[in-house]
N, C-alpha and C positions, 0 to 999 in steps of 0.2 A: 605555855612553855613547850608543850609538844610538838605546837603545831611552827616555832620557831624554828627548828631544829628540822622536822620535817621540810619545811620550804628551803632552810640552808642545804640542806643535801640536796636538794628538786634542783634550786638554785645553780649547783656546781658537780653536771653528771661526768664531765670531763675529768673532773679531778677524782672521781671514785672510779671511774673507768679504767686511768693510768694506773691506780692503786692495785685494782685487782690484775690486770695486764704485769706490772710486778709480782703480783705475787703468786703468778699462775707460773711465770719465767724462772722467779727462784725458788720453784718447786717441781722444776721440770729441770734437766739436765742442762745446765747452761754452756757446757761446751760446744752445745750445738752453733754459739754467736759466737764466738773465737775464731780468729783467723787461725792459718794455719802455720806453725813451727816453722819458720826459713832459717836459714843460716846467716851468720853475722855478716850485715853491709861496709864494704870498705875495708876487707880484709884479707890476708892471704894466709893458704892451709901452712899448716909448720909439721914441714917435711919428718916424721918418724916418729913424730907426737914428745911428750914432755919429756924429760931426762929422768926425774922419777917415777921408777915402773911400776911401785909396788901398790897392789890394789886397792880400792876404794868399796867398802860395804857400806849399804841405807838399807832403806826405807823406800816404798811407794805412798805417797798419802791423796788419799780422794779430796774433792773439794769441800767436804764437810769435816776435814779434818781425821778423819779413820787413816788407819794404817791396812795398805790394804793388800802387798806384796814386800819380797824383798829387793833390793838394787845392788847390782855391782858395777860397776866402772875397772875397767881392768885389761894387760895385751898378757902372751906370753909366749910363746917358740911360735906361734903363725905369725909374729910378726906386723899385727895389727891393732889397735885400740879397740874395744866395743864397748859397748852396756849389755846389759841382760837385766830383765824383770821377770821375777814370776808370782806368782798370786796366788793368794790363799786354798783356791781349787786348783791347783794344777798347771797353771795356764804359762808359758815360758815363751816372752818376747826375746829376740835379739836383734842389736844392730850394729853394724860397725861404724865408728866416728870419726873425727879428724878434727883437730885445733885449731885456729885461726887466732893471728897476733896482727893489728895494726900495725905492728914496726918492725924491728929485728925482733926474734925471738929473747926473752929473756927465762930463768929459769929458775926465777920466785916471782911470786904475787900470781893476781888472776891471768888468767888465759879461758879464751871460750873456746868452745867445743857443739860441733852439730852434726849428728846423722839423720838418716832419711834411708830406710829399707823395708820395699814391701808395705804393711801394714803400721810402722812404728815409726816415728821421730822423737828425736830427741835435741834439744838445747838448754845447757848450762855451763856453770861456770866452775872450774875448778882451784880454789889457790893451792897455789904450790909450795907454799912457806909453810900454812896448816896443814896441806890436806885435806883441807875440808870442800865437799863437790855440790852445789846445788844446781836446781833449775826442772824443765819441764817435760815432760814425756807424755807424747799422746800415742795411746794402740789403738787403731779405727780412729774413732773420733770419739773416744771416750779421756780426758785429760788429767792426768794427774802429777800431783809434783814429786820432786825426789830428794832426798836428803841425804848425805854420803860422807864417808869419813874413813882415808886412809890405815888400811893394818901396819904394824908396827916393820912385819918380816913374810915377806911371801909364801917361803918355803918351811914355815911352822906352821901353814893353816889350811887343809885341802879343800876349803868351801869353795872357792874357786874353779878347781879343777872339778866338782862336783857338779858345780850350777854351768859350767863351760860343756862339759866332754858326756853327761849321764845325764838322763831325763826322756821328757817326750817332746823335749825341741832344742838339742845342743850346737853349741855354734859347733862343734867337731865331733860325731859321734866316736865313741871307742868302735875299731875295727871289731868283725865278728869273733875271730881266733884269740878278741883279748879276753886278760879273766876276767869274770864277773867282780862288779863291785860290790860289797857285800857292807850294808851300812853302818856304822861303826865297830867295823872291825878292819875292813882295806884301809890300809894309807898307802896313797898314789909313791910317796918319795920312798919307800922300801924299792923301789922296781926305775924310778924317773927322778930328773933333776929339768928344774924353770930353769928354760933357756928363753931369756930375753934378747930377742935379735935388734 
């Protein structure tokens, strides 16, 4: 019986070959065979981005399913769409995006969305009947997906202007002469009001 089993494997070194080739691959970082994030074919940007402005908070999740950052999707007085991730140590991507509709814009259901800045890309999809934003985001060449889901009201939640304007990589730093933000204790709308342009 031993020596059955022995010859079957001897038999078929190909097939134990491909096997471990597998299983070296899905134990090593498989973003490295993934193309790379492009922007939706066959479509044109929609000039000012959606009509609904009010922000989108997730999740970052690895490919083994961890959660491994948080996500916003979100524009506000600069007048632009972006994303922002940042991660468990510290670490705070940002990019600016832009929509893309097949036909005339409409202003419920999906609509795609892709940026490209620097070190970060990003493509997903946002509906706009729920609120609800997924899709993928790779920094360097490490990939992770995102999970997201619109706040009820902008200007009842300063995570935003938190993960935007404070940190160690904000898409707009606070000028030097502002005050300090001091963590749960500042709130931004005593001094500011979301000017959505």
């Amino acid at each position: 019986m031993q020596r059955k089993d022995s010859h079957r494997i001897n038999r078929h070194p190909k097939t134990w070959l491909t096997a471990l080739c597998v299983a070296i691959v899905g134990a090593c970082n498989v973003t490295f065979l993934l193309p790379p994030l492009a922007a939706p074919q066959d479509t044109t940007p929609v000039v000012g981005g959606i009509v609904d402005t009010r922000p989108m908070f997730g999740k970052t999740i690895a490919p083994d399913g961890a959660e491994i950052g948080e996500f916003l999707l979100a524009t506000c007085g600069c007048g632009d769409w972006r994303i922002l991730i940042q991660d468990a140590d510290g670490r705070q991507e940002q990019c600016a995006i832009r929509y893309f509709t097949t036909g005339e814009y409409e202003s419920e259901g999906d609509i795609a969305f892709f940026g490209d800045e620097d070190t970060i890309r990003a493509l997903g999809v946002v509906n706009q009947t729920t609120g609800d934003a997924s899709g993928d985001v790779d920094v360097d060449i490490f990939r992770r997906r995102f999970s997201a889901t619109r706040r009820e009201v902008h200007t009842d939640d300063i995570e935003a202007c938190i993960l935007c304007h404070i940190g160690s990589n904000p898409i707009y730093p606070q000028p030097p002469e502002h005050t300090p933000y001091i963590e749960g204790m500042t709130n931004c709308f005593d001094c500011h009001d979301v000017v959505i342009e």
